[in-house]
N, C-alpha and C positions, 0 to 999 in steps of 0.2 A: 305620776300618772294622774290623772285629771278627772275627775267625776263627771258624771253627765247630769243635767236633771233629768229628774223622770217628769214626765207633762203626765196630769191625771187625764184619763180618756174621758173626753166629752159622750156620755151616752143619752144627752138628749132629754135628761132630767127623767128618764127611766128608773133611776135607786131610788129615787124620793118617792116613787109607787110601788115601790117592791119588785119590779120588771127587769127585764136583761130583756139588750139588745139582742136580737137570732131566734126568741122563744119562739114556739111552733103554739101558733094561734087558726082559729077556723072565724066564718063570717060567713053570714049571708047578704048576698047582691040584694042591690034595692028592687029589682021586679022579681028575682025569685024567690019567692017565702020557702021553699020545701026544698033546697040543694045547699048544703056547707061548700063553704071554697076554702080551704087550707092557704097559711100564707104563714109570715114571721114577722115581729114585732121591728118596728124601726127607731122610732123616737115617738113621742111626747110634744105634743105643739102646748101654745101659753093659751088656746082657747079649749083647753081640756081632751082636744080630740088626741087618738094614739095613730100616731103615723105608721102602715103597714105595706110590706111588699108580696102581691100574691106572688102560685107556684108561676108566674110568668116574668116577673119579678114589675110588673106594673104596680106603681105607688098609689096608693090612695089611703084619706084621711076617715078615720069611722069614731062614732062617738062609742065608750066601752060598753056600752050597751049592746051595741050590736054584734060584739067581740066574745067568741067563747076561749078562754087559754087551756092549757094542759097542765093540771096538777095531780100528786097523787096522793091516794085517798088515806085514811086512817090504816084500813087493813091492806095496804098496798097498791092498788090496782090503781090503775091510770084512768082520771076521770077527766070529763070537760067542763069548766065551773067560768060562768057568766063574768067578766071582767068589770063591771059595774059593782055586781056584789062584793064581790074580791075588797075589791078596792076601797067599800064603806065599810066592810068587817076590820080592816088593816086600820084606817083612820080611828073607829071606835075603839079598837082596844089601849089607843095611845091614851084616851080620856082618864083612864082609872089608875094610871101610875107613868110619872115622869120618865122618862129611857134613864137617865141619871142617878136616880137615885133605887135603892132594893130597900125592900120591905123587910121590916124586924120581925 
């Protein structure tokens, strides 16, 4: 019998931010300051922007700044935390210890 290869899933350079493709993210439209639109995460472009599909499933490209994701919090609860932040808290903590190596 014959093996297959397995092709790794292209996700768009999403794991190198910590991301999955599908997450359930919110955003605001550029004239409306005061409405959240619900949408899900797509891909990752190489100008930093995160490709997203709203509830219509229209594509558009938003810098993470203006992207809130869904995490959940310490004591449980499901919170909405700014994808900008996220993403510089994730970067800093690589600074203080290699992934490769544990501490004595």
């Amino acid at each position: 019998m014959a093996k297959r290869k397995v092709q790794p899933i292209d996700d768009g350079g999403l794991s190198l931010l910590g991301l999955h493709k599908g997450e359930a993210i919110r955003f605001k439209k550029s004239g409306d300051a005061a409405r959240w639109t619900l949408g899900k995460i797509h891909s990752a472009e190489k100008d930093g922007s995160i490709t997203i599909h709203d509830e219509n499933g229209a594509a558009r490209s938003l810098r993470p700044e203006r992207i809130e994701i869904q995490r959940v919090s310490i004591r449980g609860r499901t919170i909405w935390q700014n994808l900008a932040e996220l993403l510089a808290t994730a970067q800093q903590l690589t600074l203080f210890a290699p992934p490769n190596q544990t501490r004595r």
